[in-house]
TORTOR-91277 format. One line per field, with one value per residue: residue in three letters; x, y, z of N, C-alpha, C in turn. Coordinates in Angstrom, 3 decimals. Each point is the difference from the previous one (the first is absolute). Layout:
// residues N
nuke <- [ALA / ...];
nxx <- [X / ...];
nyy <- [Y / ...];
nzz <- [Z / ...];
caxx <- [X / ...];
cayy <- [Y / ...];
cazz <- [Z / ...];
cxx <- [X / ...];
cyy <- [Y / ...];
czz <- [Z / ...];
//
This chain:
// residues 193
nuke <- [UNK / UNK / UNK / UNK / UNK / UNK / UNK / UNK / UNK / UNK / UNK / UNK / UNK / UNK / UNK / UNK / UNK / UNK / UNK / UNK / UNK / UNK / UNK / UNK / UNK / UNK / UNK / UNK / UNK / UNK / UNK / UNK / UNK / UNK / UNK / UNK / UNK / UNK / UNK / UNK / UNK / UNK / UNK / UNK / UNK / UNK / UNK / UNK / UNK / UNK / UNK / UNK / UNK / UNK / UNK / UNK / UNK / UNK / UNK / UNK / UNK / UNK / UNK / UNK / UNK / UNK / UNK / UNK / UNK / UNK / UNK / UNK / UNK / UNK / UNK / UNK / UNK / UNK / UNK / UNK / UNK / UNK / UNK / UNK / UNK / UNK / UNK / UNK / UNK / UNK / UNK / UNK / UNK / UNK / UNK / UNK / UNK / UNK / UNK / UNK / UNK / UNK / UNK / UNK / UNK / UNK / UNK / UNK / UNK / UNK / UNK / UNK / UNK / UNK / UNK / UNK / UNK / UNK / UNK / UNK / UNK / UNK / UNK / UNK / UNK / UNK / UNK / UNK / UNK / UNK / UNK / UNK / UNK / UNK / UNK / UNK / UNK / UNK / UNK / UNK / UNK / UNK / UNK / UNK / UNK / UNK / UNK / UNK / UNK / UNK / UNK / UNK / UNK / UNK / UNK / UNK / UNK / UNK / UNK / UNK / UNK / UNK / UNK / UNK / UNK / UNK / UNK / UNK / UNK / UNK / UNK / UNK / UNK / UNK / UNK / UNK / UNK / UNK / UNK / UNK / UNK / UNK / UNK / UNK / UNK / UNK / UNK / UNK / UNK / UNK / UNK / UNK / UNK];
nxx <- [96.061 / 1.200 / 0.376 / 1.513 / -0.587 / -0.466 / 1.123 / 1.131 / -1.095 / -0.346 / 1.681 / 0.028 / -1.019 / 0.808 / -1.172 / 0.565 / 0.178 / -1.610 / 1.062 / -1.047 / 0.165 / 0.459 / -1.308 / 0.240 / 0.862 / 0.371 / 1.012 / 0.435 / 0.832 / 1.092 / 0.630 / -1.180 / 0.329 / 1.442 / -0.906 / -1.298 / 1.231 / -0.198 / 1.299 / 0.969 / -0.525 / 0.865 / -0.929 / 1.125 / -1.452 / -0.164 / 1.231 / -0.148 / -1.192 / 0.564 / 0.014 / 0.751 / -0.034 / -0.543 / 0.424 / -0.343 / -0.543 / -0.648 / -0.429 / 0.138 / 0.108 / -1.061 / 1.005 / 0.901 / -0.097 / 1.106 / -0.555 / 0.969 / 0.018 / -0.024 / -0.577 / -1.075 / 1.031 / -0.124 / 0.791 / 0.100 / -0.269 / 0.361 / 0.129 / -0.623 / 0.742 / -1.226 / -0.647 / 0.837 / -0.536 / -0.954 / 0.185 / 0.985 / -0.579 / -0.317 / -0.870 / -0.036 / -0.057 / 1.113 / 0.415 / 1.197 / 0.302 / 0.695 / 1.192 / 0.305 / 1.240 / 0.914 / -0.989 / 0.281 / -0.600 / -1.181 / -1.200 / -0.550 / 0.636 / 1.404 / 0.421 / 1.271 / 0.852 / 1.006 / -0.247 / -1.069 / 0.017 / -1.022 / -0.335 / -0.498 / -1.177 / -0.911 / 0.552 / -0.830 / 0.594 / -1.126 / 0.400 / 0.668 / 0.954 / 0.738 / 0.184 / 0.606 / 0.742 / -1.586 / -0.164 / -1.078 / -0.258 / -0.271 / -1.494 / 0.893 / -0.273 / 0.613 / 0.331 / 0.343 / -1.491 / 0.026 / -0.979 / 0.887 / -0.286 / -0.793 / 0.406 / -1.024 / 0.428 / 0.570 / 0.514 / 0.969 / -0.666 / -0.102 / -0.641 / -0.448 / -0.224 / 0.377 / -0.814 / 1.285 / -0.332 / 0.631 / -0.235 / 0.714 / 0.524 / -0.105 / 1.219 / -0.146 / 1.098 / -0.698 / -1.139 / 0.095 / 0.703 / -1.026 / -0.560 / 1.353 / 0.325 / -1.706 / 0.575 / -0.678 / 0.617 / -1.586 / 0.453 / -1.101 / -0.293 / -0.480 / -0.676 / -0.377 / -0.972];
nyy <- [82.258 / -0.496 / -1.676 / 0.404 / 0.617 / -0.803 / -0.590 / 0.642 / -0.236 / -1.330 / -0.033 / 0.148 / -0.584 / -0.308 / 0.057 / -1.250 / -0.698 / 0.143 / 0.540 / 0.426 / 0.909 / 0.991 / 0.889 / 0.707 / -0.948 / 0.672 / 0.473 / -1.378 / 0.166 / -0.216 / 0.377 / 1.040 / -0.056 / 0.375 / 0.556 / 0.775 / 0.608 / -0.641 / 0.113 / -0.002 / -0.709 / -0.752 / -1.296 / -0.287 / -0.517 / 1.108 / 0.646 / -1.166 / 0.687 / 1.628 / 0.294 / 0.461 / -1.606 / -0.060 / 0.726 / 0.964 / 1.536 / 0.858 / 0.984 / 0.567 / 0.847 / -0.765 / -0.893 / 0.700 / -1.058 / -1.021 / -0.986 / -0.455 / -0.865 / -1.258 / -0.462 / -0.456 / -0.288 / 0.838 / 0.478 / 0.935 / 0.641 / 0.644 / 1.059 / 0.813 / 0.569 / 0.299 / 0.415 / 0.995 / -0.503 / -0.075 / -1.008 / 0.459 / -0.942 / -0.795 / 0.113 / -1.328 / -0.793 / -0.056 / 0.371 / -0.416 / 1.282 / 0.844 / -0.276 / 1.155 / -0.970 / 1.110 / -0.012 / 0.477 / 1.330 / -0.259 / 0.123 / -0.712 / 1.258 / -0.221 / 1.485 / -0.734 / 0.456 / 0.830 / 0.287 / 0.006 / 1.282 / -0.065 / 0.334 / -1.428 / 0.170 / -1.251 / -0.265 / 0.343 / -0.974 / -0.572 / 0.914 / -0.383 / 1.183 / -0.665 / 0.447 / 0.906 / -0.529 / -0.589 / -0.987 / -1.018 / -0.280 / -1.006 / 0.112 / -0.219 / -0.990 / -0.354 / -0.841 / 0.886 / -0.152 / -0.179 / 0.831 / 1.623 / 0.028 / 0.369 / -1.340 / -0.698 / 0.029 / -0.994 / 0.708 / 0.214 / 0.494 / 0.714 / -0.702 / 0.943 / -1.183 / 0.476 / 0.155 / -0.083 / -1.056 / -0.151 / -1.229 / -0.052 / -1.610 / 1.246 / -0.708 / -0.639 / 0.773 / -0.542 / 0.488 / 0.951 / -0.452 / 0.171 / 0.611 / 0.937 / -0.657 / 0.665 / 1.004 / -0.117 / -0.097 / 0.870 / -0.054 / -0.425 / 1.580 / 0.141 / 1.319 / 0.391 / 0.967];
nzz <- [102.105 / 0.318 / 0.477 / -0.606 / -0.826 / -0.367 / 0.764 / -0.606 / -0.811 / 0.869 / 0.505 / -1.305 / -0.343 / 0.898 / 0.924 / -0.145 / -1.433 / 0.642 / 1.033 / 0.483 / -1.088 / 1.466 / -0.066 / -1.414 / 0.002 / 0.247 / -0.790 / -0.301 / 0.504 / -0.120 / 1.079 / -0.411 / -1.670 / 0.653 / 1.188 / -0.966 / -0.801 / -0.792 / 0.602 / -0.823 / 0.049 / 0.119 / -0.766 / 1.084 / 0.735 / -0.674 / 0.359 / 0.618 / -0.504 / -0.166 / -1.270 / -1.081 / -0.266 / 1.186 / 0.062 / 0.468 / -0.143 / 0.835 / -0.969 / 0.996 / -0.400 / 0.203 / 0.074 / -0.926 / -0.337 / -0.075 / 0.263 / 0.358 / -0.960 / 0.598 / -1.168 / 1.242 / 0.606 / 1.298 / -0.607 / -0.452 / 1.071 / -0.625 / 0.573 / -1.077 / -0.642 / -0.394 / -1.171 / 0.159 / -1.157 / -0.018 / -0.361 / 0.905 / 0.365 / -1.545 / 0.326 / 0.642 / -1.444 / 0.590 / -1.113 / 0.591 / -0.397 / 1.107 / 0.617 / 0.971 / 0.896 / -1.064 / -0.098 / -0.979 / 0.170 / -1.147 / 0.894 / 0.656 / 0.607 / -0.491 / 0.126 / -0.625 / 1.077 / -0.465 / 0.982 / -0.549 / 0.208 / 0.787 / -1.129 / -0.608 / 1.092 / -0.159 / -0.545 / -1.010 / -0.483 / 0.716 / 0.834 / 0.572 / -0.097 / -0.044 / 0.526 / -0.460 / -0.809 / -0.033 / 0.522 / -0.800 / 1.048 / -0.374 / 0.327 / 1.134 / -0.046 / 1.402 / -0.555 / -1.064 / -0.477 / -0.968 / 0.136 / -0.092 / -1.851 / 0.413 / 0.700 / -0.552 / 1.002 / 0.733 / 0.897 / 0.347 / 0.880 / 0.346 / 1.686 / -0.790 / -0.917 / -0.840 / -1.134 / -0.300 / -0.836 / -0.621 / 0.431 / 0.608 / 0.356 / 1.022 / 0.081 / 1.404 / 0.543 / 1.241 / -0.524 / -0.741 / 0.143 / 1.227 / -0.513 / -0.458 / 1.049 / 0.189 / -0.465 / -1.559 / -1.449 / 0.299 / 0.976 / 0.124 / -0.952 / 0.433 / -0.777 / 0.849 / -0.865];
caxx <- [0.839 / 0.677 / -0.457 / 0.961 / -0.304 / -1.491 / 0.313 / 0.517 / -1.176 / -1.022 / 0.623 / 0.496 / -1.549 / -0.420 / 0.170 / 1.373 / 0.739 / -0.473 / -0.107 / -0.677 / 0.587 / -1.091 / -0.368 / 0.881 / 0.908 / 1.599 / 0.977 / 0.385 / 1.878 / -0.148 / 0.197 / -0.810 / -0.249 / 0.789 / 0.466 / -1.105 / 0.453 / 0.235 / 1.587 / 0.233 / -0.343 / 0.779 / 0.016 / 1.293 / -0.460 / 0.266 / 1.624 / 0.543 / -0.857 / -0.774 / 0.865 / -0.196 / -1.236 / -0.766 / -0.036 / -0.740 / 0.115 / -1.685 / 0.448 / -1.259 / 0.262 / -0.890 / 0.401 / 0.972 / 1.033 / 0.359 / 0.348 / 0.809 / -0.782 / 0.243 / -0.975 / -0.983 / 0.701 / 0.465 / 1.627 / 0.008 / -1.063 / 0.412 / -0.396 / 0.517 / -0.107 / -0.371 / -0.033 / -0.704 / -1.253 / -0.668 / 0.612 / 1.932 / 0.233 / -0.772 / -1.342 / 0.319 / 0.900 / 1.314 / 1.518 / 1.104 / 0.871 / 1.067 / 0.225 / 1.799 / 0.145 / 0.669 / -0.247 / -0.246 / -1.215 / 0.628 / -0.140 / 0.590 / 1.511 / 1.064 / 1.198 / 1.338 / 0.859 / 1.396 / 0.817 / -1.388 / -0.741 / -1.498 / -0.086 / -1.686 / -0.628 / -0.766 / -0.040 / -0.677 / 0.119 / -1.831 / -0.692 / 1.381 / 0.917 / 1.868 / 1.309 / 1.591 / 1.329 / -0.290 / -0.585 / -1.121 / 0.577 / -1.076 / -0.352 / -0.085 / -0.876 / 0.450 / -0.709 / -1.352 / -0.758 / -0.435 / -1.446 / -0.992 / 1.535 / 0.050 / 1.287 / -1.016 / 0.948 / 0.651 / 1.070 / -0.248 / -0.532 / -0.619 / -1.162 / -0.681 / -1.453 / -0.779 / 0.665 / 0.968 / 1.307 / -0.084 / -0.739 / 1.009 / -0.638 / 1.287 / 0.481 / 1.142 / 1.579 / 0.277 / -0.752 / 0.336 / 1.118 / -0.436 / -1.116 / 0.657 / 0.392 / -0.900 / -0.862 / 1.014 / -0.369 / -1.111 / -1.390 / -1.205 / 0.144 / -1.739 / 0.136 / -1.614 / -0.259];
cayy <- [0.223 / -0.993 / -0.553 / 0.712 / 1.286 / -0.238 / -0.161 / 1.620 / 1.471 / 0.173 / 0.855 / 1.153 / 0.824 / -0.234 / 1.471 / 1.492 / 0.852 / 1.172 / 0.631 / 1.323 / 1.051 / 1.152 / 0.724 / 1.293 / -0.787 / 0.607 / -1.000 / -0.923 / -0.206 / -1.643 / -0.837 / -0.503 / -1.174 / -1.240 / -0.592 / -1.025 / -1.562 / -1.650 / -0.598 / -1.188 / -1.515 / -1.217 / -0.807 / -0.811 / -1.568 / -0.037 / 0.356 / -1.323 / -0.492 / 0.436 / -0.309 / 1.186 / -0.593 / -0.204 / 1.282 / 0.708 / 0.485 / 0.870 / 1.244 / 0.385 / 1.578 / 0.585 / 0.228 / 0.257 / -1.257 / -0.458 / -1.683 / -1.325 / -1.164 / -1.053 / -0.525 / 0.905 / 0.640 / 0.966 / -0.022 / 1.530 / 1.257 / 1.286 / 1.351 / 0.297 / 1.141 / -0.367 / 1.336 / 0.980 / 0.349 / -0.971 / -0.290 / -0.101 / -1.309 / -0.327 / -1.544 / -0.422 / -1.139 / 0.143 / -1.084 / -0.094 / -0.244 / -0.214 / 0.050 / 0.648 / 0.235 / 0.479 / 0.485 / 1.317 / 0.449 / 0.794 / 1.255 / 0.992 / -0.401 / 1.771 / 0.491 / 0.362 / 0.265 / -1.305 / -0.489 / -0.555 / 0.921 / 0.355 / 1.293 / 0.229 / -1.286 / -0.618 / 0.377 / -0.588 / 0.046 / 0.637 / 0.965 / 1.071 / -0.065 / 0.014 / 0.906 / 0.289 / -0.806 / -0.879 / -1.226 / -0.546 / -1.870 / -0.281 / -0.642 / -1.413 / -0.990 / -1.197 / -1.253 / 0.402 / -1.171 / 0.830 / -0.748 / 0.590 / 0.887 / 1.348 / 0.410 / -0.497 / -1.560 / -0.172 / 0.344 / 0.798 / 1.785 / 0.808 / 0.042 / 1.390 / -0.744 / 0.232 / 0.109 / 1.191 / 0.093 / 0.276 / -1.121 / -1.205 / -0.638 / 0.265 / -1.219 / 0.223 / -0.799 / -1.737 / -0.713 / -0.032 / -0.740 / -1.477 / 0.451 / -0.299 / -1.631 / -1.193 / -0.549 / -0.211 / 0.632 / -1.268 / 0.282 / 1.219 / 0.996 / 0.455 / 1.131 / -0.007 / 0.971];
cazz <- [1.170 / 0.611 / 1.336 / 1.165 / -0.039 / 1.246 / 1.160 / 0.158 / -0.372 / 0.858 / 1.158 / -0.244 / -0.207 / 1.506 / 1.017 / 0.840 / -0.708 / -1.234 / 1.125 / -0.702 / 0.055 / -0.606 / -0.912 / 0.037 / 0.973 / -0.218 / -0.982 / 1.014 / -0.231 / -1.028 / 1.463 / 0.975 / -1.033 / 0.045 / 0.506 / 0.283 / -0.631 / 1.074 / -0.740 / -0.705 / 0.138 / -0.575 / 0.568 / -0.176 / -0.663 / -1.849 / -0.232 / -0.491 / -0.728 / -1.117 / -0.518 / -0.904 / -0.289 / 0.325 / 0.594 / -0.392 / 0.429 / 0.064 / 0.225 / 0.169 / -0.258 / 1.162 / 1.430 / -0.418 / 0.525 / -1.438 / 0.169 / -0.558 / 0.328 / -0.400 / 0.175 / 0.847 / 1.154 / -0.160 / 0.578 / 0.361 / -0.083 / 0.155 / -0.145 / -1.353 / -0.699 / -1.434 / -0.553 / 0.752 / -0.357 / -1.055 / -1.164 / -0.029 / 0.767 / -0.328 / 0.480 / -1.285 / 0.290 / -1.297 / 0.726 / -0.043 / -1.147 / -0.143 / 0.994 / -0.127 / 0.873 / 0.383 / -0.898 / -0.220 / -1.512 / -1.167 / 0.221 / 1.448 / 0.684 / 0.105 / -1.128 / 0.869 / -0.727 / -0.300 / 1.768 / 0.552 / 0.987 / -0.675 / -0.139 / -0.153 / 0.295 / -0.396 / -1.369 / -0.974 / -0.805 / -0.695 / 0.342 / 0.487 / -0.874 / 0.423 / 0.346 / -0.880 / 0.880 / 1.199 / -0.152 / 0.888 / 0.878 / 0.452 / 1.662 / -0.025 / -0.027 / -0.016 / -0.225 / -1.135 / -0.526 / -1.033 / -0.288 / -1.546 / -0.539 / 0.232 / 1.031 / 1.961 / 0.891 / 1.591 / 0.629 / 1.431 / 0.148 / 1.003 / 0.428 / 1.268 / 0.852 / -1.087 / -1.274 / -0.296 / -1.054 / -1.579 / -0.025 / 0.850 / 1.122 / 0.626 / 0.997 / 0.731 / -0.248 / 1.085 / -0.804 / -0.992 / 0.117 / 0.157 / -0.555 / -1.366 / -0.114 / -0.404 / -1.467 / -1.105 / -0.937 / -0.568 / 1.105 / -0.254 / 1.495 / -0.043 / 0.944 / 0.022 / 0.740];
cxx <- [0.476 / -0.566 / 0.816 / -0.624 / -1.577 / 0.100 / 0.744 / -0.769 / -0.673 / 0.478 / 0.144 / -1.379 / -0.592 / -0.313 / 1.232 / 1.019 / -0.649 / -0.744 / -0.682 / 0.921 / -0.777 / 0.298 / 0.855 / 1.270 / 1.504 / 0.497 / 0.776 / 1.468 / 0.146 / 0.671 / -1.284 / -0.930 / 0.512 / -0.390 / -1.197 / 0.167 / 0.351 / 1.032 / -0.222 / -0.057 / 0.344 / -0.534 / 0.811 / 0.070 / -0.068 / 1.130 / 0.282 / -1.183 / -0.028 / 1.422 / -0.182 / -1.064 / -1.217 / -0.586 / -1.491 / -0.037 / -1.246 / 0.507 / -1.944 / -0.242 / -0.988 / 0.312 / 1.106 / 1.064 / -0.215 / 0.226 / 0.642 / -0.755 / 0.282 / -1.012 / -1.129 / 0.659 / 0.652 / 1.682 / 0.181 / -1.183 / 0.706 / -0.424 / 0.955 / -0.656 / -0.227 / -0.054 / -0.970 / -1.101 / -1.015 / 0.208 / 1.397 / 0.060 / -0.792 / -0.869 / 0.224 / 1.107 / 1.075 / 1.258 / 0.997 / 1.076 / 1.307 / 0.380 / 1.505 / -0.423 / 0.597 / -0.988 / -0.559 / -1.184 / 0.863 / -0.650 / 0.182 / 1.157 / 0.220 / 0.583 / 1.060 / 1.029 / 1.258 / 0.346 / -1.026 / -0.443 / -1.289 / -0.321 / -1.866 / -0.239 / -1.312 / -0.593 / -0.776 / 0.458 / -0.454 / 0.000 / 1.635 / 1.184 / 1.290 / 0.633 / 0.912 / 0.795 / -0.493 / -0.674 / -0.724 / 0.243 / -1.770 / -0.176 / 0.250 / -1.397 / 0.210 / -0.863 / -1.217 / -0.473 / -0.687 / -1.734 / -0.599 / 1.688 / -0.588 / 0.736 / -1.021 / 0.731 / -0.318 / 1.002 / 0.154 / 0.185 / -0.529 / -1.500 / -0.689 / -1.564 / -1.136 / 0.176 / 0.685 / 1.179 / -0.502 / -0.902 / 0.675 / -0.596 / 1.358 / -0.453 / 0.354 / 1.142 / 0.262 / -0.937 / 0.565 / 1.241 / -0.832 / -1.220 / 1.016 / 0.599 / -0.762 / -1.045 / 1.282 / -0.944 / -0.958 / -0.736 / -0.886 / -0.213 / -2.000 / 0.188 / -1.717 / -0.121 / -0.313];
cyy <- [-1.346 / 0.396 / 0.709 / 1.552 / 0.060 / 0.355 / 0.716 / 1.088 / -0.646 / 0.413 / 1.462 / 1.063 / -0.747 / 1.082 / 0.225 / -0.013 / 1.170 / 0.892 / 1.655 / 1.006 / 1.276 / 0.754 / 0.933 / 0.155 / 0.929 / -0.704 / -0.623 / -0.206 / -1.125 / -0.746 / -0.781 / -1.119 / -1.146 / -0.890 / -1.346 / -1.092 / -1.609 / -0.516 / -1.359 / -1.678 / -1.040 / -0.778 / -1.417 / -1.241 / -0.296 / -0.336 / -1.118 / -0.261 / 0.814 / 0.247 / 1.035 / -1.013 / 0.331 / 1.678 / 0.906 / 1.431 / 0.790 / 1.214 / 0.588 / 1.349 / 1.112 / -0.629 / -0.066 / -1.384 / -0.849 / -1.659 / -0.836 / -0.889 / -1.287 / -0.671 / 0.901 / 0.296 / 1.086 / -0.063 / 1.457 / 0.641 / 1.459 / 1.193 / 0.604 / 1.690 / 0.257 / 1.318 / 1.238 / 0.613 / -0.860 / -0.762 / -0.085 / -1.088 / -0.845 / -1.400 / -0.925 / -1.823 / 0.184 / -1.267 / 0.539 / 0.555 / -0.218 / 0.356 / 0.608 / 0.460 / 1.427 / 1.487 / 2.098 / 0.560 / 0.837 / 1.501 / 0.997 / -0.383 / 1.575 / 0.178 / 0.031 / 0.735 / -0.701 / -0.727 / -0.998 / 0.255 / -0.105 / 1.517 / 0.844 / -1.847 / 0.455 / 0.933 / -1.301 / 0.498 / 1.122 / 1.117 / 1.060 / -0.417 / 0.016 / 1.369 / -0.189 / -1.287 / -0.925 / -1.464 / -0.646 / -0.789 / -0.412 / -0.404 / -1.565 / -0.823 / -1.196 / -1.403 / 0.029 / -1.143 / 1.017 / -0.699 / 0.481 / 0.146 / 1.689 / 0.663 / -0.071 / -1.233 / 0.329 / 0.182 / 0.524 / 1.166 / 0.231 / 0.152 / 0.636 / -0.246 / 0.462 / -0.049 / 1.078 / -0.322 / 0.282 / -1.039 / -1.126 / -0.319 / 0.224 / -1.584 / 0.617 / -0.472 / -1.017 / -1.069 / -0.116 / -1.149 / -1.623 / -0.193 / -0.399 / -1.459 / -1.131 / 0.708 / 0.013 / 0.945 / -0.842 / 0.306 / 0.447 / 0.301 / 0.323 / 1.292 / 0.099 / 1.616 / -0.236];
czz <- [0.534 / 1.314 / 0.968 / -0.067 / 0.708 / 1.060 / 0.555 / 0.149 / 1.009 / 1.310 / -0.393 / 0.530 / 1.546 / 0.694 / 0.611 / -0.612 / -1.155 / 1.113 / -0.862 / 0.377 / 0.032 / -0.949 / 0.158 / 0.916 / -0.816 / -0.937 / 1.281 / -0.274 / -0.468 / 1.284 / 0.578 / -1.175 / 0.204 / 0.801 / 0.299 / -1.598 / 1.177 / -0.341 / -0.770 / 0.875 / -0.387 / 0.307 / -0.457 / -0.205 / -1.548 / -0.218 / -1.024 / -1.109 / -1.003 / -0.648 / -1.866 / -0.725 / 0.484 / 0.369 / -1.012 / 0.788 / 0.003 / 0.844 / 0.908 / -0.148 / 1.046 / 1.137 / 0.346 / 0.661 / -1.011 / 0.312 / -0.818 / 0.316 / -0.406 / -0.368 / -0.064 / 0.926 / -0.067 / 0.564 / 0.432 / -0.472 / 0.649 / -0.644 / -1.136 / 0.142 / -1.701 / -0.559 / 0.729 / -0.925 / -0.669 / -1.265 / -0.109 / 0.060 / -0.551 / 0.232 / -1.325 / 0.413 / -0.265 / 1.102 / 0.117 / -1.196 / -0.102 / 1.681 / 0.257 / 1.661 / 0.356 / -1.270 / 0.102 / -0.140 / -0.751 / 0.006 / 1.361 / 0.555 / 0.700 / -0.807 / 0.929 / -1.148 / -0.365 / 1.033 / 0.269 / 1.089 / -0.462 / 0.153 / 0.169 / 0.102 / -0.126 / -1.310 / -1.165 / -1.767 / -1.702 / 0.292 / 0.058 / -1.111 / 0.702 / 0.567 / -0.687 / 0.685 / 1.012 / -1.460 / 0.796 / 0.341 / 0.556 / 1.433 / -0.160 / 0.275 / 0.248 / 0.104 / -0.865 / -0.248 / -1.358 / -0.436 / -1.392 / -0.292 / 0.113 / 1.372 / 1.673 / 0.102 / 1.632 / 0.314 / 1.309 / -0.012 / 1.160 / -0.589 / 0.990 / 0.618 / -0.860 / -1.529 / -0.434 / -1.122 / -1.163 / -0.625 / -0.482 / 1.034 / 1.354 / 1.246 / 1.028 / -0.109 / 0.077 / -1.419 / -1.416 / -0.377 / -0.499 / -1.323 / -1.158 / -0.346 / 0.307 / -1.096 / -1.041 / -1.055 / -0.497 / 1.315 / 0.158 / 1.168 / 0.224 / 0.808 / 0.566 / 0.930 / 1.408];
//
C-alpha cells in the first residue's frame, strides 16, 4: 500500500467518516449516497508542478475515490464511480494505454434510427439485438483513459455515490478534463481494493 493510500484509508476508516449504520436500515435512495460522498479537492499549489511525466494515478475501490498524484503529492482526490459488482473493476497495476478525448463504447449505447432519433437506450451490445431500420451509436465517454484492452478506462459519468458501471472508472465532468492532460500513454495507474 502507498503512503498516499495509508493516509486516505486512515480518514477514510475515521469515526466520523465510518459513522455506524443501523441494523436492518431500509434500502437507502442514492440522494441520500450522494450525499455522504466528499466532493472533489484540488490541491492548486501542484498546478505548476505536476506534469504527464511526473504523474501517477490510485484508484481506491473501497472508498470509492481515485488520486492524481505528483510524486507523493496529492493533486486531485475525487469521488469515482467503479464497477457495480465484484471483480468489473479490476485490483491490480496497469497503465495508461491509450487516451480519446472524444471517445465511444463499443458496447453500450442506443439504437437510432435514420433521423437519429433514439429509439432504444441503454442498450448492450452482448445481450440485445437492433430493431429493423435502427443502428448503434455508442455511449459517449468523454476524455477516455483506456487501462485494460477489454474496454476498463476513465471517463466521465455519472456518480450516484456508489459502484454502478460496467467497470469503468466514472470522473466527474469538472475533473475528468484535468486528470486527461496530466497523464500520457505509460502512466501507471494502481487500482487497490
Amino acid at each position: 500500500m502507498t503512503a498516499a493510500s495509508v493516509a486516505w484509508s486512515a480518514f477514510w476508516l475515521s469515526p466520523k467518516a465510518a459513522a455506524a449504520e443501523p441494523v436492518g436500515q431500509a434500502v437507502r435512495r442514492a440522494s441520500d449516497l450522494i450525499k455522504r460522498q466528499e466532493p472533489p479537492r484540488i490541491n492548486r499549489d501542484l498546478e505548476s508542478v505536476i506534469t504527464p511525466q511526473n504523474s501517477r494515478v490510485l484508484i481506491l475501490l473501497g472508498a470509492q475515490r481515485l488520486l492524481l498524484l505528483a510524486g507523493d503529492s496529492i493533486y486531485i482526490d475525487t469521488p469515482v464511480s467503479t464497477g457495480k459488482r465484484a471483480g468489473m473493476t479490476p485490483a491490480g497495476i496497469f497503465k495508461i494505454l491509450e487516451k480519446d478525448p472524444d471517445h465511444r463504447s463499443s458496447i453500450y449505447g442506443a439504437f437510432v434510427d435514420s433521423r437519429g432519433r433514439v429509439v432504444r437506450d441503454g442498450v448492450s451490445l452482448k445481450v440485445d439485438s437492433a430493431p429493423s431500420g435502427t443502428r448503434y451509436v455508442g455511449a459517449p465517454m468523454k476524455w477516455f483513459c483506456r487501462l485494460t484492452y477489454s474496454g476498463v478506462g476513465m471517463h466521465v459519468g455519472i456518480l450516484p455515490g456508489y459502484p454502478a458501471s460496467h467497470g469503468c472508472i466514472r470522473l466527474p465532468t469538472e475533473i475528468a478534463p484535468l486528470i486527461y492532460h496530466n497523464v500520457k500513454i505509460g502512466t501507471p495507474v494502481r487500482i487497490e481494493p
